[in-house]
KEGU-158086 format. One record per atom (N, C-alpha, C, O): residue in three letters; x, y, z. Coordinates in steps of 0.1 Angstrom, whole numbers, plus 2048, in hexadecimal, padded with zeros to 3 digits. Layout:
N
AlaXYZ/...
//
This chain:
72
Unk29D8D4453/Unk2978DF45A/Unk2A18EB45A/Unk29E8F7457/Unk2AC8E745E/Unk2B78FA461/Unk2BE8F5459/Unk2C98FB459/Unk2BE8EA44F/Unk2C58E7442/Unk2C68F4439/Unk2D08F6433/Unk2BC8FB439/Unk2B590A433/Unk2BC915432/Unk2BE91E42A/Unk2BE913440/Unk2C392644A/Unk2D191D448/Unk2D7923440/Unk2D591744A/Unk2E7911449/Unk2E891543E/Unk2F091F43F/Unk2E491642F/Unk2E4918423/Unk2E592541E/Unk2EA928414/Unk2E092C426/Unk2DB93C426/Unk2E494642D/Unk2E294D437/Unk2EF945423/Unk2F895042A/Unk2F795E42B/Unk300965431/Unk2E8964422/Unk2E7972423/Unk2E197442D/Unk2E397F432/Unk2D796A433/Unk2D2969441/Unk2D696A44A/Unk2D1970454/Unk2E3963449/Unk2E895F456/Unk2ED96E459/Unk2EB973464/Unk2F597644C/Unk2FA982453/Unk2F398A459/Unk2F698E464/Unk2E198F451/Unk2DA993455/Unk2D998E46B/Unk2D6996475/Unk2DB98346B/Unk2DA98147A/Unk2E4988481/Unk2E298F48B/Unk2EF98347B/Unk2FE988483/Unk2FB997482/Unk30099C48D/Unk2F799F47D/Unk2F99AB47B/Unk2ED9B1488/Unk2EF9BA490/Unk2E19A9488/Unk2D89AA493/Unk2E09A649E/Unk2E29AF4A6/Unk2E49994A1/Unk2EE9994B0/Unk2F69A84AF/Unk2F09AF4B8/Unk2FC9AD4AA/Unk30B9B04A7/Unk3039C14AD/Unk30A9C74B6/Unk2F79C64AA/Unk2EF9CE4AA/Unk2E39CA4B9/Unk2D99D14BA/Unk2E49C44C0/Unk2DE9BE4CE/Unk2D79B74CA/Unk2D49AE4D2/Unk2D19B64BF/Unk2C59B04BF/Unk2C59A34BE/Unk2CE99C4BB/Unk2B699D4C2/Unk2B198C4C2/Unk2B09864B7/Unk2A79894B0/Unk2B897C4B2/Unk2AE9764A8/Unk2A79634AA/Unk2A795E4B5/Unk2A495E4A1/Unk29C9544A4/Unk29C94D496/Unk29B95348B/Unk29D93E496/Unk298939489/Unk29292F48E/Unk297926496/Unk285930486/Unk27C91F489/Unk279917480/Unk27691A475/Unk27A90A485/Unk27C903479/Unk26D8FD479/Unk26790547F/Unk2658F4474/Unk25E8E7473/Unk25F8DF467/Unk2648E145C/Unk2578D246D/Unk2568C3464/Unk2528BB46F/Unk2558B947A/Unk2478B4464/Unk2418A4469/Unk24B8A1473/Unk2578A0473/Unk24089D47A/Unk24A88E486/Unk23B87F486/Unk23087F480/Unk23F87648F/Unk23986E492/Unk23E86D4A0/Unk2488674A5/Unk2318754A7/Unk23386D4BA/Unk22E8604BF/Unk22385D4BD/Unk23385A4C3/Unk22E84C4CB/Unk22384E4D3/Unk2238574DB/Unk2178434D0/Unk20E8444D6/Unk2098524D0/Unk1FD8524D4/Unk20A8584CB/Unk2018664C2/Unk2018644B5/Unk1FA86D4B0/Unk20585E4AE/Unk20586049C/Unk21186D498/Unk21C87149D/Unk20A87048D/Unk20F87C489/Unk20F88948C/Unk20588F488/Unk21788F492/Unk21A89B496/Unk2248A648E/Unk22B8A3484/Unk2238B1492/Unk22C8BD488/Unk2308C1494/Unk22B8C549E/Unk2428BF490/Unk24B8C549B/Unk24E8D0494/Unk2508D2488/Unk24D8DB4A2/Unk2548E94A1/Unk2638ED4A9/Unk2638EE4B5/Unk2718EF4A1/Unk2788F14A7/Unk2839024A8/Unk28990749E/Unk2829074B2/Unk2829134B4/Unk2929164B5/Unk29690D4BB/Unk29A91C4B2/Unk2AB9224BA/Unk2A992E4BC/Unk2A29344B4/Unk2AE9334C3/Unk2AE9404C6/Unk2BC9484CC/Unk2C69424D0/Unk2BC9574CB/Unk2CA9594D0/Unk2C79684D0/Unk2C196F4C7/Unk2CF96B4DE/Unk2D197C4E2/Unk2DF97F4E7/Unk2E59754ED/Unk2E698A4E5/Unk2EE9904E5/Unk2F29924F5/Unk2EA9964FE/Unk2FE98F4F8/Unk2FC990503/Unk30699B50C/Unk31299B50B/Unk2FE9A5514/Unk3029B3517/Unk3109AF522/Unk30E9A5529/Unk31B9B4523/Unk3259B352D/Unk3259BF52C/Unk31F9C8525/Unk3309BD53C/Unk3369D153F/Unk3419CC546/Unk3429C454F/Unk34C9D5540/Unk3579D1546/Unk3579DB555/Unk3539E7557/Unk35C9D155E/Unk35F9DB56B/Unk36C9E0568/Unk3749DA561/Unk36E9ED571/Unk3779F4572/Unk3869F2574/Unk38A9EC57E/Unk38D9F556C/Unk3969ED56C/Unk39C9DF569/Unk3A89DB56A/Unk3929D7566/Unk3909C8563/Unk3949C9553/Unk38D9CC54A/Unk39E9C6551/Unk39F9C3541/Unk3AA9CD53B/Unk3AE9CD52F/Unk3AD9D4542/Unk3B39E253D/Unk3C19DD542/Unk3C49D654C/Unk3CA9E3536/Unk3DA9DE537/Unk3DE9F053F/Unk3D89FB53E/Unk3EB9EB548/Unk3EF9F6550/Unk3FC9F354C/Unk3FF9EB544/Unk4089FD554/Unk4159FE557/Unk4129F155A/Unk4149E9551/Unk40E9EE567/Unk4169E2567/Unk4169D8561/Unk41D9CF566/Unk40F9D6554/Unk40F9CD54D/Unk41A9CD540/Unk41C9C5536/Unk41D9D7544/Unk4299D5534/Unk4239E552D/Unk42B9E9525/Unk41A9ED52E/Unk4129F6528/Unk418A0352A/Unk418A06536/Unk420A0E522/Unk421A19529/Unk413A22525/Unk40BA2251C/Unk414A29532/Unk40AA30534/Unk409A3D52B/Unk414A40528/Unk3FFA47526/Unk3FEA4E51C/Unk406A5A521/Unk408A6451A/
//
């Protein structure tokens, strides 16, 4: 199934470049299954993945004097 897209390294950048750029991407897979009690069935398997927005608060994250930093 994602034997495919694992293989597909021009794809994959195409994705990273979409995260990397905000956007969603998605790969779906299918193939035969057999459910119990139902026979044969076609499983669909979905991944998905979004970018995910942070915000640094103020002052959170930022090196000062007092950290060893001279100031500009």
């Amino acid at each position: 199934m994602f034997r495919d897209w694992l293989d597909d390294i021009a794809h994959q950048e195409v994705q990273r470049e979409a995260l990397a750029s905000g956007r969603y991407v998605c790969a779906t897979a299918g193939m035969p299954d057999q459910v119990v009690g139902s026979g044969a069935a076609y499983l669909y398997v979905s991944l998905s993945c979004r970018p995910l927005v942070t915000r640094r608060l103020g002052g959170v994250g930022r090196k000062g004097p007092h950290q060893g930093e001279v100031p500009p």
